[in-house]
N, C-alpha and C positions, 0 to 999 in steps of 0.2 A: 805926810797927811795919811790917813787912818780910815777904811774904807769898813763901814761893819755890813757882815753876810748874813743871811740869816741865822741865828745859830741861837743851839738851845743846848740844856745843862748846865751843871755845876763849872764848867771851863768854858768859857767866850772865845769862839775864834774871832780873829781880825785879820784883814789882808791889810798892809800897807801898798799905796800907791801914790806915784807922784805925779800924775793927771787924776783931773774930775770924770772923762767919759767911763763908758764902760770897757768891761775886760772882753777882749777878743784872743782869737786863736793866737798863738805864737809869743801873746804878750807873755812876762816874766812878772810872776805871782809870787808875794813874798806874805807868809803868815806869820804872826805872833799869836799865844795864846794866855790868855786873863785868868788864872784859876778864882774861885768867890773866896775856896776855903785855903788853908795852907797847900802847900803842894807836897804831893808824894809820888815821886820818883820811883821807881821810871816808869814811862807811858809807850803806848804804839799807836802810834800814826797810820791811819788807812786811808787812802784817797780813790775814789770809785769814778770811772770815768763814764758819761753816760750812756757809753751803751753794755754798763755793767760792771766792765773789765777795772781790775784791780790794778792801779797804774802806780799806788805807792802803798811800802807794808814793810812800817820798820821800828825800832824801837828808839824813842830819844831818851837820852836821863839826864842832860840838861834842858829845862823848857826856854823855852826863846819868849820872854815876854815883854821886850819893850823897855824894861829899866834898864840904867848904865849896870854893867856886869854880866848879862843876862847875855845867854846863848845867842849863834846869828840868826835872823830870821830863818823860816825854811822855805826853802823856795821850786816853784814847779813852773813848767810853762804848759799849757793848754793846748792840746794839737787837734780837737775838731772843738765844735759849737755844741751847747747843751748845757747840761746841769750837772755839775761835779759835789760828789756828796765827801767829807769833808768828816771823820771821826777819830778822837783823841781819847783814849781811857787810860785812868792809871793801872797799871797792874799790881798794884798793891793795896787798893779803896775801891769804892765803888763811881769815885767821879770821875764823869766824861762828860764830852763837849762833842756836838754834831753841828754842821753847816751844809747848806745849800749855797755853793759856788753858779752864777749863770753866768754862763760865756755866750756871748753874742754872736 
């Protein structure tokens, strides 16, 4: 099941999860991402936790999007409550994808 966060640009993030409630601290967070246009490789992943701090900063160049073949999801777990912000860009183009993550 496929949970959509808020998310804007040209890439869709999506978290999959396999309950309906919300995401809480500890839970294990698994994302895929939609590019609209073709994809170009390779991208960095930044995940901002909220009170700022950069808790992920890496480069993928396979995207994890949900089709058989496709990279494994990526996944984080959340260690306090808040709004985790949530940025993908190619470094090669100018698309990117941003989310607002809320942990309960």
């Amino acid at each position: 099941m496929s949970h959509v966060i808020e998310s804007s640009g040209e890439i869709e993030i999506i978290s999959l999860v396999s309950r309906t409630k919300r995401f809480e601290p500890g839970d294990r967070i698994q994302l895929i991402f939609k590019p609209i246009d073709a994809q170009t490789p390779p991208y960095k992943l930044r995940i901002v936790s909220p009170t700022g701090k950069g808790i992920v900063d890496t480069i993928i160049r396979d995207l994890p999007t949900g089709e058989p073949q496709s990279a494994a999801p990526f996944e984080f777990s959340p260690a306090v409550p808040g709004v985790y912000v949530v940025e993908l860009r190619s470094m090669k183009s100018s698309a990117y994808g941003k989310a607002d993550l809320k942990i309960d």
